[in-house]
C-alpha positions, 0 to 999 in steps of 0.5 A: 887048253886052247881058247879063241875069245871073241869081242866087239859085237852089239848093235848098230844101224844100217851104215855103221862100224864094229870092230870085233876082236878075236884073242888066243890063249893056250898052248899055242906054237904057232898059228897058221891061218885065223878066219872070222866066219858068221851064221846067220838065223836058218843060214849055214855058218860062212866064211867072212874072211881070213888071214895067214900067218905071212898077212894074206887075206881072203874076203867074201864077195859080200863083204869086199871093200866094207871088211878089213881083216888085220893082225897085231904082230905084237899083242897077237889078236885078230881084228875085223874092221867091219864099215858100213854095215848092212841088216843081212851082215846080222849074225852070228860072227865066230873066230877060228883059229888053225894052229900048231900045239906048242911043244908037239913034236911031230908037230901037231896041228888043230883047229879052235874055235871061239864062242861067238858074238852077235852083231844086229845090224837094225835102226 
């Protein structure tokens, strides 16, 4: 089974950083592309940004120059470098991951997501 882990939010004022962490385990191949996405109250779930296995990314017009999305080759998790924040970044933030299933042949590939985390950007 497949799990993405979510770490990194809580509060924090107006002007301020987070950095959330998404982490991958399971019976993973390869993963294609990981997307941090958020939902705030009585709003439809966005994408913030996301990054390929080759290290593009891809930002939302609301987030451009205050998020950073980046990848530890090493240790494998997904980060979101997110700087001066603002009280409409409060969400909801989710990790989702698109991945080929270890050991499938044809390959297999699926789609997970994590649990959330919630940052409340507030004085």
């Amino acid at each position: 089974q497949v799990q993405l882990v979510e770490s990194g939010g809580g509060l924090v004022q107006p002007g301020g950083s987070l950095r959330l962490s998404c982490a991958a385990s399971g019976s993973i191949f390869s993963i294609s592309v990981t997307g941090w996405y958020r939902q705030a109250p009585g709003k439809q779930r966005e994408l913030v940004a996301a990054i390929t296995s080759g290290g593009s990314t891809t930002y939302a017009d609301s987030v451009k120059g205050r998020f950073t999305i980046s990848r530890d080759p090493a240790t494998k998790p997904v980060y979101l470098q997110m700087n001066s924040l603002e009280p409409e970044d409060t969400a909801v933030y989710y990790c989702k991951a698109s991945f080929r299933v270890a050991g499938s042949w044809p390959p297999v590939y699926q789609e997970v997501w994590g649990q959330g985390t919630l940052v409340t950007v507030s004085s």
